[in-house]
C-alpha positions, 0 to 999 in steps of 0.5 A: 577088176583086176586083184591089188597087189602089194609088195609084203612086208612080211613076206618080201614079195609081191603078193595079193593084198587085203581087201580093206584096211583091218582098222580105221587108223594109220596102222591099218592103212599101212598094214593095207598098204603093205601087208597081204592076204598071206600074211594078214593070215599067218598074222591071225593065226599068231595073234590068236596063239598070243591071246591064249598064251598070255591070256589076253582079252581084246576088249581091255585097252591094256590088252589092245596095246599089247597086241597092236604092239605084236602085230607092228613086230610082226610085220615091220619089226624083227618079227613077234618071238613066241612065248617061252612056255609056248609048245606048238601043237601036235600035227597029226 
């Protein structure tokens, strides 16, 4: 079977996609659609920044919002900006 592919948003290229939508809604059946594997991943690495800076709890509805909010800047809007008081890791 050959591997899907999709032309990234994110990326602007065609690349391997997402084995299955991440969600059972319309937002995840575009980001199937449009996003891939590369990206879903730079995605995940940003969104767990997002929770730690900003204290975030994916089980509050509030907080859900706010991270499916991101997420669209991410990948369909001018792209999600980093908290200001973000400093990145230090790469040893």
């Amino acid at each position: 079977m050959a591997e899907r592919k999709v032309f990234c948003a994110k990326l602007h290229k065609e690349l391997p996609g997402l084995d299955e939508p991440p969600f059972d809604n319309e937002l995840g059946r575009k980001v199937y659609d449009s996003v891939s594997r590369d990206a879903w991943h730079m995605w995940m690495e940003h969104c767990k920044m997002l929770l730690n800076e900003y204290r975030l709890n994916p089980a509050r509805k509030e907080d859900q919002a706010a991270i499916v909010k991101q997420m669209e800047q991410f990948f369909f809007g001018e792209g999600a900006a980093l908290p200001k008081e973000y400093v990145p890791p230090i790469q040893k």
